[in-house]
Every structure is written in C-alpha cells, then in structure tokens.
LODRENNU-540603 format. One record per residue: residue in three letters; z, y, x of N, C-alpha, C, CB in turn. Coordinates in Angstrom, 1 decimal. Atoms other than C-alpha are relative to their C-alpha. Glycine has a CB too. Layout:
<atoms>
<atom><r>ALA</r><n_w>Z</n_w><n_v>Y</n_v><n_u>X</n_u><ca_w>Z</ca_w><ca_v>Y</ca_v><ca_u>X</ca_u><c_w>Z</c_w><c_v>Y</c_v><c_u>X</c_u><cb_w>Z</cb_w><cb_v>Y</cb_v><cb_u>X</cb_u></atom>
...
</atoms>
This chain:
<atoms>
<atom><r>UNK</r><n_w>-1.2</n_w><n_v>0.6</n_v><n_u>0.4</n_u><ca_w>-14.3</ca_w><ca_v>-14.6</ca_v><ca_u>-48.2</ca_u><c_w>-0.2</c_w><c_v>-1.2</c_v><c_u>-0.9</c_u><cb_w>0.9</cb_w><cb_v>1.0</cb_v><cb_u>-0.7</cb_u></atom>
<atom><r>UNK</r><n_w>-0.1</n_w><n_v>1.3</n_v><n_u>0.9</n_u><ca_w>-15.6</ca_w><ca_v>-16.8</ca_v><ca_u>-50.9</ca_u><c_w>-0.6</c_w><c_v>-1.2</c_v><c_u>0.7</c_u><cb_w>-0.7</cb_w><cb_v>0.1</cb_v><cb_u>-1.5</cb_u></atom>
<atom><r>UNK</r><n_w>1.0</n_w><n_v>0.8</n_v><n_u>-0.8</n_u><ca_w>-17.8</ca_w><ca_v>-18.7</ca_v><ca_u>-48.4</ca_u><c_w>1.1</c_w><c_v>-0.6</c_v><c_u>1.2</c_u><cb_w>-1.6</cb_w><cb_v>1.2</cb_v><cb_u>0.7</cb_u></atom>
<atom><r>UNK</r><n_w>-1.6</n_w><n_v>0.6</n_v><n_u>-0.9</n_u><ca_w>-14.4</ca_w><ca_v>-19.5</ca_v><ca_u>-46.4</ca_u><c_w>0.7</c_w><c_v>-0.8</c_v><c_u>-0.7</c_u><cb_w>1.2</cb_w><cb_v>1.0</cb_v><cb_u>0.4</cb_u></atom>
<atom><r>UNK</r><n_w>-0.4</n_w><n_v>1.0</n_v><n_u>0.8</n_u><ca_w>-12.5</ca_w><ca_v>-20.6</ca_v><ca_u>-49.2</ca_u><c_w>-1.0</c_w><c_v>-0.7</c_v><c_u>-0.2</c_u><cb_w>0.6</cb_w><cb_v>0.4</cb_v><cb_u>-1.1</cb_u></atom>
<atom><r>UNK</r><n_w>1.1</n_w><n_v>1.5</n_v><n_u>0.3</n_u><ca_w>-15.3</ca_w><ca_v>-23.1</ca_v><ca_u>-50.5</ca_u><c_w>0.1</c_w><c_v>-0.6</c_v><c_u>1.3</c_u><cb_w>-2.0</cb_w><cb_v>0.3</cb_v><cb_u>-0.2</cb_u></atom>
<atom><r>UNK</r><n_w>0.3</n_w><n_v>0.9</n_v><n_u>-1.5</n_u><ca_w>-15.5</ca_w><ca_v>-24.2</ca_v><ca_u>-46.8</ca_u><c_w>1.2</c_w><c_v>-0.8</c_v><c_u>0.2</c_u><cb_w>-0.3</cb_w><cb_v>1.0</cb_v><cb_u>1.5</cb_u></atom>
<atom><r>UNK</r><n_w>-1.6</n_w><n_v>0.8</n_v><n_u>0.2</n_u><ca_w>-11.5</ca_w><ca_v>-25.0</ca_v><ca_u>-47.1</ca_u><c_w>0.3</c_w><c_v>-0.7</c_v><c_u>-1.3</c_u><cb_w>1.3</cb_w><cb_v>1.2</cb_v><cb_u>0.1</cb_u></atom>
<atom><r>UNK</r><n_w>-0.6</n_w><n_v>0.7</n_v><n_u>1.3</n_u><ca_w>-11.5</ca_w><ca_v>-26.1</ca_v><ca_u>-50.3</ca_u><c_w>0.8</c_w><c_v>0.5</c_v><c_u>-0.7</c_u><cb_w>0.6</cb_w><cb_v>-1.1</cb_v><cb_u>0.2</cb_u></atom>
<atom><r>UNK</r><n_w>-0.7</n_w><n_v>-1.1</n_v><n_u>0.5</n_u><ca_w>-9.0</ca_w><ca_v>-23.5</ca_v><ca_u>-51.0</ca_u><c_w>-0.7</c_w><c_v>1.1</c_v><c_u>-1.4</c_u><cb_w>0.2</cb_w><cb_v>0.8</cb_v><cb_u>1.5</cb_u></atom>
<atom><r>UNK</r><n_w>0.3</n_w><n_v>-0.5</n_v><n_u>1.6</n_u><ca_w>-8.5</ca_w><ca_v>-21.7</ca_v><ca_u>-54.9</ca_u><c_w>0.4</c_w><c_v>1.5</c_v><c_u>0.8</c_u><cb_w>1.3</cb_w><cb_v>-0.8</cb_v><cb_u>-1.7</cb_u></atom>
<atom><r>UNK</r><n_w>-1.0</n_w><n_v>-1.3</n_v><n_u>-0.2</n_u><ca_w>-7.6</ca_w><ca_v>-17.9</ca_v><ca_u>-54.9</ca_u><c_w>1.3</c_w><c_v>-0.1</c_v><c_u>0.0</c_u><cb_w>-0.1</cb_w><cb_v>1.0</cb_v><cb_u>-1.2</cb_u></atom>
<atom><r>UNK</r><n_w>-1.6</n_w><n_v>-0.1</n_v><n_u>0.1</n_u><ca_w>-4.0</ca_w><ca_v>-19.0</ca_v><ca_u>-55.8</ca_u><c_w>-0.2</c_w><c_v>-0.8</c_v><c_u>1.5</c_u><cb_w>1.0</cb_w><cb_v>-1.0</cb_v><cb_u>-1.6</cb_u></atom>
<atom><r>UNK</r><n_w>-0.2</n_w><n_v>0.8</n_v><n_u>-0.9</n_u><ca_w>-3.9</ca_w><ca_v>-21.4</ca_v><ca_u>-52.9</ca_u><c_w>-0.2</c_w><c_v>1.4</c_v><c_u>1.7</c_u><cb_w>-1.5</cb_w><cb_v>-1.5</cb_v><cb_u>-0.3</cb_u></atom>
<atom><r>UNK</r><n_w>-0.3</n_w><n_v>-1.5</n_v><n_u>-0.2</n_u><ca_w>-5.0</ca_w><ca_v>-18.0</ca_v><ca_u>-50.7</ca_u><c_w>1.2</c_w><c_v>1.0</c_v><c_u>0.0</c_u><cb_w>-0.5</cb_w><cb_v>0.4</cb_v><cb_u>-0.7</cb_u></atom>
<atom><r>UNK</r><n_w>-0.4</n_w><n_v>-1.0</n_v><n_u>0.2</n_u><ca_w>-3.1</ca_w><ca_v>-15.7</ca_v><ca_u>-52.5</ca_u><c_w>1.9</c_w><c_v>-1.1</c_v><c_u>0.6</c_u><cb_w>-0.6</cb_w><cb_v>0.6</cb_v><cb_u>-1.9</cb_u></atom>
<atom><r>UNK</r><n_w>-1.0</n_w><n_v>0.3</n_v><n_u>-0.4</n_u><ca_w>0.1</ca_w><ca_v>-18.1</ca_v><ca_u>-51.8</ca_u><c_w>0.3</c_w><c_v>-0.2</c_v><c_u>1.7</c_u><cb_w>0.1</cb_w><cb_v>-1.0</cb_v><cb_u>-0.9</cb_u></atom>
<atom><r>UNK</r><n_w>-0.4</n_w><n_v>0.2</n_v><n_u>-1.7</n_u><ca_w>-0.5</ca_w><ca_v>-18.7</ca_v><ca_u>-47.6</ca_u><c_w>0.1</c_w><c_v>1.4</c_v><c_u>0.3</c_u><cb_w>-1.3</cb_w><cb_v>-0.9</cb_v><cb_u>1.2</cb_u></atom>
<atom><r>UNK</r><n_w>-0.5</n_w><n_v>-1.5</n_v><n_u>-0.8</n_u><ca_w>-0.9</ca_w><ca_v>-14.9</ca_v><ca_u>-47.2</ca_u><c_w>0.9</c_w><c_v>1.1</c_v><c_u>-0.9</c_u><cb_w>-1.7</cb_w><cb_v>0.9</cb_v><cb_u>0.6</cb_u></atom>
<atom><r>UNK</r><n_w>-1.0</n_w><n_v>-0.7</n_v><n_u>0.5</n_u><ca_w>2.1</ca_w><ca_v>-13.9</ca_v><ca_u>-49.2</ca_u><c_w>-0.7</c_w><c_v>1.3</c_v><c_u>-0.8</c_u><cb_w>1.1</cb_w><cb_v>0.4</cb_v><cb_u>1.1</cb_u></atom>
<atom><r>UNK</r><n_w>0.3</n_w><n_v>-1.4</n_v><n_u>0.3</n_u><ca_w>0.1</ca_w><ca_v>-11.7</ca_v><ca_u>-51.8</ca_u><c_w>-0.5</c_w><c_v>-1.0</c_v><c_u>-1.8</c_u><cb_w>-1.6</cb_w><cb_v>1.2</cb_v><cb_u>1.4</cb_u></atom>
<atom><r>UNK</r><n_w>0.4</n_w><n_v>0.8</n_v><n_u>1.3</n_u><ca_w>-0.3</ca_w><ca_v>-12.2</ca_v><ca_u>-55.5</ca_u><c_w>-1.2</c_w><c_v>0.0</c_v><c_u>-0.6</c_u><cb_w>0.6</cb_w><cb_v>0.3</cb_v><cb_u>-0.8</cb_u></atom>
<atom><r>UNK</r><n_w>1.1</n_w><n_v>0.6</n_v><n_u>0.3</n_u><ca_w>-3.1</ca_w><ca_v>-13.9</ca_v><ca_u>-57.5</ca_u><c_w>-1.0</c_w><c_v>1.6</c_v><c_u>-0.1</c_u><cb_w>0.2</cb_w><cb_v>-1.0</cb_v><cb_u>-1.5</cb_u></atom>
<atom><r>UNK</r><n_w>0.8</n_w><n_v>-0.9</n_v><n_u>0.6</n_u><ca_w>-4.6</ca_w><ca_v>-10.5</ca_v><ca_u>-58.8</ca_u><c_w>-0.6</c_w><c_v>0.7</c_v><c_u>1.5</c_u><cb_w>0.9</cb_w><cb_v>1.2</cb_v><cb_u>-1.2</cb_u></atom>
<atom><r>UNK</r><n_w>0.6</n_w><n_v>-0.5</n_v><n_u>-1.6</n_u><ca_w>-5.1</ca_w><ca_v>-9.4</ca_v><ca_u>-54.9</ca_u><c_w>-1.0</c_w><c_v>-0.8</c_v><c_u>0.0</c_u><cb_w>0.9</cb_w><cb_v>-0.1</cb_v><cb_u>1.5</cb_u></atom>
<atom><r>UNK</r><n_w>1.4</n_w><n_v>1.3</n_v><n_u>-0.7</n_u><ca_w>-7.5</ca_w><ca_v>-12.0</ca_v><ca_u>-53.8</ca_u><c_w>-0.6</c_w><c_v>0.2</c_v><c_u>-1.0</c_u><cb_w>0.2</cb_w><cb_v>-1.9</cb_v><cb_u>0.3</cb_u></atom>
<atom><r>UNK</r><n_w>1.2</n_w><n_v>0.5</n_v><n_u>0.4</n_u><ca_w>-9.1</ca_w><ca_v>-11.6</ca_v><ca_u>-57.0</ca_u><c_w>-0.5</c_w><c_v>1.7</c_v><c_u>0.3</c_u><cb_w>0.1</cb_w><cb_v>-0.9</cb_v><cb_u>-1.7</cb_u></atom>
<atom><r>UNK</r><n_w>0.4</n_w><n_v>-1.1</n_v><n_u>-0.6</n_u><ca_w>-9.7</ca_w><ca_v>-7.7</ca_v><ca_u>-56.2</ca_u><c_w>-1.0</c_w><c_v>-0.1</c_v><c_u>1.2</c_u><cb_w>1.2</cb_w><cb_v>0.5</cb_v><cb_u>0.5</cb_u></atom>
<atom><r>UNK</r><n_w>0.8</n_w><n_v>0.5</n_v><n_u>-1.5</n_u><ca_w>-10.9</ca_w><ca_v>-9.0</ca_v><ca_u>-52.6</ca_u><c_w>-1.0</c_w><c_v>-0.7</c_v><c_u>-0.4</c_u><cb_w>0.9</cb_w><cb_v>-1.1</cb_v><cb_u>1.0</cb_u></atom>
<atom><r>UNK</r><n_w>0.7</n_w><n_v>1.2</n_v><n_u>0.6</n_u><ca_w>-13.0</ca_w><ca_v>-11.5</ca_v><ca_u>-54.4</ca_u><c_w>-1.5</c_w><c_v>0.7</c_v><c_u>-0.5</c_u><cb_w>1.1</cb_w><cb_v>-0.7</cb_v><cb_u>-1.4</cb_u></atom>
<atom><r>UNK</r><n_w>1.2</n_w><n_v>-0.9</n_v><n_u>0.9</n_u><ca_w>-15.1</ca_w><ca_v>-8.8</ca_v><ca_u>-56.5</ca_u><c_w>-0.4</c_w><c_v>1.1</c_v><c_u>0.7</c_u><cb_w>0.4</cb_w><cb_v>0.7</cb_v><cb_u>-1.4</cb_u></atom>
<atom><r>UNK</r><n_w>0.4</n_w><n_v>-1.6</n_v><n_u>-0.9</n_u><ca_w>-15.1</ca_w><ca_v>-6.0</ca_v><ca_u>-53.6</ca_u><c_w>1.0</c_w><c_v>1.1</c_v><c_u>-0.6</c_u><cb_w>-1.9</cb_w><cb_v>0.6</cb_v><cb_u>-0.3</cb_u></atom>
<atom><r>UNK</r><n_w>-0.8</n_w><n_v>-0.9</n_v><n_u>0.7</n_u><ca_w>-13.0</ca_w><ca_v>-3.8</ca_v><ca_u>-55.9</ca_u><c_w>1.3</c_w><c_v>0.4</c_v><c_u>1.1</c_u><cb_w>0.3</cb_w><cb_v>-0.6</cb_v><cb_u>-1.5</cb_u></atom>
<atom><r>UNK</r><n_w>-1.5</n_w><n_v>0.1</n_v><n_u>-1.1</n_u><ca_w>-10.1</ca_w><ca_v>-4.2</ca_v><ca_u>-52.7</ca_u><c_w>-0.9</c_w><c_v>-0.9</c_v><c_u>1.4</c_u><cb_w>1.9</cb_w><cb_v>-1.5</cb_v><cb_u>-1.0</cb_u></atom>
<atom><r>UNK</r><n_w>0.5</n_w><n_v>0.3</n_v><n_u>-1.8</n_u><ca_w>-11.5</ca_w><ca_v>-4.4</ca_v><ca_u>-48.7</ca_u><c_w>1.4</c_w><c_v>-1.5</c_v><c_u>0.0</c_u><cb_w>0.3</cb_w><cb_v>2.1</cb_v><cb_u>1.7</cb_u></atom>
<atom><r>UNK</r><n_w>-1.1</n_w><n_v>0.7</n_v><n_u>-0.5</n_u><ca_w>-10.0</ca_w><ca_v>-7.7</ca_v><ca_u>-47.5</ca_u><c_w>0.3</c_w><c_v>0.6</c_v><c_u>1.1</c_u><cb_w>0.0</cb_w><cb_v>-1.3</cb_v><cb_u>0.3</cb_u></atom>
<atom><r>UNK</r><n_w>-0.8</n_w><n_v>-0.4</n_v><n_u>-0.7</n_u><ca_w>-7.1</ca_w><ca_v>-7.0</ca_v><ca_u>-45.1</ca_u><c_w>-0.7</c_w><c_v>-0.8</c_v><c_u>1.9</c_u><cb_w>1.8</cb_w><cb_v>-0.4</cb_v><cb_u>-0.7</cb_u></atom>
<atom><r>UNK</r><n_w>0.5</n_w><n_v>0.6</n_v><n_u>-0.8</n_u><ca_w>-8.1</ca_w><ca_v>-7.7</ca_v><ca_u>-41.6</ca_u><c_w>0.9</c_w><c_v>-0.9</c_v><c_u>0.7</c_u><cb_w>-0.5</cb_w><cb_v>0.7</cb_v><cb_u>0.7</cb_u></atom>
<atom><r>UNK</r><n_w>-1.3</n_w><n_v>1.3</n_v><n_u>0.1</n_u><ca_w>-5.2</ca_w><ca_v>-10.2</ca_v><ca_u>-41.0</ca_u><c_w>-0.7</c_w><c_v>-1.2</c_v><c_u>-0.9</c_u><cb_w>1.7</cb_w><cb_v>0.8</cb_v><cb_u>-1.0</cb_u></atom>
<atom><r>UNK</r><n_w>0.8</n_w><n_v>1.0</n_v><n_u>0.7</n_u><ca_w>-6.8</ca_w><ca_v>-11.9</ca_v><ca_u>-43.5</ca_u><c_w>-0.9</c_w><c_v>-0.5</c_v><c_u>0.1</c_u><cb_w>-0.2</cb_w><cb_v>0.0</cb_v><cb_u>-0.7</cb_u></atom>
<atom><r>UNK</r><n_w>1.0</n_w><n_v>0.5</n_v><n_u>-0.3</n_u><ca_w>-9.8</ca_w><ca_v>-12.0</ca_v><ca_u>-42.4</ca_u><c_w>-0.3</c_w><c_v>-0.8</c_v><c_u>1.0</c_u><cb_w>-0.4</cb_w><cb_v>0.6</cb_v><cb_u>0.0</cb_u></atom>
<atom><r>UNK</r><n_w>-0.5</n_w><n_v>1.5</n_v><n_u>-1.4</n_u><ca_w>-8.6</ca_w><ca_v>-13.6</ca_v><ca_u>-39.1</ca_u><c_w>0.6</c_w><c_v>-1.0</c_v><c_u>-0.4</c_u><cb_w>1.1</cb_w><cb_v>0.4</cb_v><cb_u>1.3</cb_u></atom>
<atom><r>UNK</r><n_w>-0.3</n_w><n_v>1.1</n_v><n_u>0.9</n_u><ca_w>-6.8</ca_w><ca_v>-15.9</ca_v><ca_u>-41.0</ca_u><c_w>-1.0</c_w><c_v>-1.1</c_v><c_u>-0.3</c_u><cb_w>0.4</cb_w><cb_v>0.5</cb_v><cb_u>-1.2</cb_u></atom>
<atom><r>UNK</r><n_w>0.9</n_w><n_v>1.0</n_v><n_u>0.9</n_u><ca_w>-9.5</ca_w><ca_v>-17.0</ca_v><ca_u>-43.0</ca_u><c_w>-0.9</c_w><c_v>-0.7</c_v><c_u>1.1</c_u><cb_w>-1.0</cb_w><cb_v>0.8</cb_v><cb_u>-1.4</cb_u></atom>
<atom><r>UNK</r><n_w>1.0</n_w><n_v>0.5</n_v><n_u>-1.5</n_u><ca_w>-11.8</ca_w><ca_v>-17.4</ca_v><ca_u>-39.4</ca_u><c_w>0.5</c_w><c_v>-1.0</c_v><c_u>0.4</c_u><cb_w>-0.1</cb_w><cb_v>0.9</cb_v><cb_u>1.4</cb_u></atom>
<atom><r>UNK</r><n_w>-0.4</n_w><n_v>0.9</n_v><n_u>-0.3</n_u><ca_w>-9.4</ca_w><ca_v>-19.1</ca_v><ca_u>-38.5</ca_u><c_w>0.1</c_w><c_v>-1.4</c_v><c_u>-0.1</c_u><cb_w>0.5</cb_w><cb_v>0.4</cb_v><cb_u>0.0</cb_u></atom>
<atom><r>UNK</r><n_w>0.3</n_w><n_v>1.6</n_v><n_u>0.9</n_u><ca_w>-8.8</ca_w><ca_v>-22.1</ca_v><ca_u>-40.9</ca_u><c_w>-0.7</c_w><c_v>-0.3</c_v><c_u>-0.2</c_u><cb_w>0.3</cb_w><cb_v>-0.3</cb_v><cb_u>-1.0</cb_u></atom>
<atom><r>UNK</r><n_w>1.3</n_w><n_v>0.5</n_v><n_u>0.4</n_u><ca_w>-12.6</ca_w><ca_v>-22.3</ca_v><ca_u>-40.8</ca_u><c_w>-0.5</c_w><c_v>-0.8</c_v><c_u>1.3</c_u><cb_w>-1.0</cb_w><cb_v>1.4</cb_v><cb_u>-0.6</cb_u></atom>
<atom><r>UNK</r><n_w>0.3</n_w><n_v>1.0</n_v><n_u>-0.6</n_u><ca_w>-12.5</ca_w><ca_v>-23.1</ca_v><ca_u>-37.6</ca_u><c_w>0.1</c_w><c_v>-0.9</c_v><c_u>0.9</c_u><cb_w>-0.3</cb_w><cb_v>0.2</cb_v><cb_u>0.1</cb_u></atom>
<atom><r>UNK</r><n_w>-0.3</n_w><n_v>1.3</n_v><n_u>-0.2</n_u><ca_w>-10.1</ca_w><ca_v>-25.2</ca_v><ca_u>-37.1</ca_u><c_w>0.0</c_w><c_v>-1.4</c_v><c_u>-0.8</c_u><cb_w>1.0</cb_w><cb_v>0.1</cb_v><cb_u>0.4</cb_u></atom>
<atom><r>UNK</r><n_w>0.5</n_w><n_v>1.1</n_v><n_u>1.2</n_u><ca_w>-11.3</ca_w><ca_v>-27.0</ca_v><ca_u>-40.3</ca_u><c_w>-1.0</c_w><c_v>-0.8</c_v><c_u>1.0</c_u><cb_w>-1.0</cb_w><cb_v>0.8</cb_v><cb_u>-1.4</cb_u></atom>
<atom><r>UNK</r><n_w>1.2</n_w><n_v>0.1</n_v><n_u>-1.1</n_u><ca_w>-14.6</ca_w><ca_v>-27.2</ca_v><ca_u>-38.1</ca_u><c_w>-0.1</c_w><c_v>-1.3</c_v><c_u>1.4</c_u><cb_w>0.1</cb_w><cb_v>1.5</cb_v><cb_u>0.8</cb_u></atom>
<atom><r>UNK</r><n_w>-0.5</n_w><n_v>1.0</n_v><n_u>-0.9</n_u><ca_w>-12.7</ca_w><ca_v>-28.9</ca_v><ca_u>-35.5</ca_u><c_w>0.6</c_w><c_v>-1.3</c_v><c_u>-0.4</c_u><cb_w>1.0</cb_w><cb_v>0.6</cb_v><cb_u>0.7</cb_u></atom>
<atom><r>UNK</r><n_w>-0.5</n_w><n_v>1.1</n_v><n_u>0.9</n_u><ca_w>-11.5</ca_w><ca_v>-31.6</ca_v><ca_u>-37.5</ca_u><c_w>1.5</c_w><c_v>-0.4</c_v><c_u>0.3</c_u><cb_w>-0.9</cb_w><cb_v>-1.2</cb_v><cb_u>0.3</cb_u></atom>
<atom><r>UNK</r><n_w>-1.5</n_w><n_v>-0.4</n_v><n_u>-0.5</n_u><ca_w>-7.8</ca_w><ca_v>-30.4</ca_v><ca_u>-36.5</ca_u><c_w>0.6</c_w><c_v>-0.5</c_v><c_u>-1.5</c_u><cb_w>0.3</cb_w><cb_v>2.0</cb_v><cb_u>0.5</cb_u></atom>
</atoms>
C-alpha cells in the first residue's frame, strides 16, 4: 500500500477520502495493525496502473 500511494503521489488523507473511510483506517492499514480491504486493494492496482498508462 505505501509503495502505491508514493507511486500516485497520494497522502493517507487523500486515500482515506477516495475510499470513503477515515484518516485513522489507512493509518491502521499503513502499520499492518488492520489487513487492507480487498476493494482497496484493487483500487489501489488500479490507479497504479492507469497512472502507468499515462491515462
């Protein structure tokens, strides 16, 4: 996850606000202390690679 955001440029808040969940989640997700959701994790594939694509 942190290796996605960096790749988007994307903060935790910036995250925590596209997949409707608040700051203290992502930072859970962030430390392992909370599995990201797998919705999210397609998400985040996602915007990585249509980043990729220069979409």
């Amino acid at each position: 996850m942190k290796a996605a955001l960096k790749s988007l440029g994307w903060s935790q808040k910036d995250l925590a606000a596209r997949v409707y969940v608040h700051e203290n989640t992502v930072s859970l997700w962030s430390k392992g202390q909370r599995s990201v959701p797998g919705p999210v994790r397609a998400y985040l594939d996602l915007a990585v690679a249509v980043k990729a694509l220069g979409v």
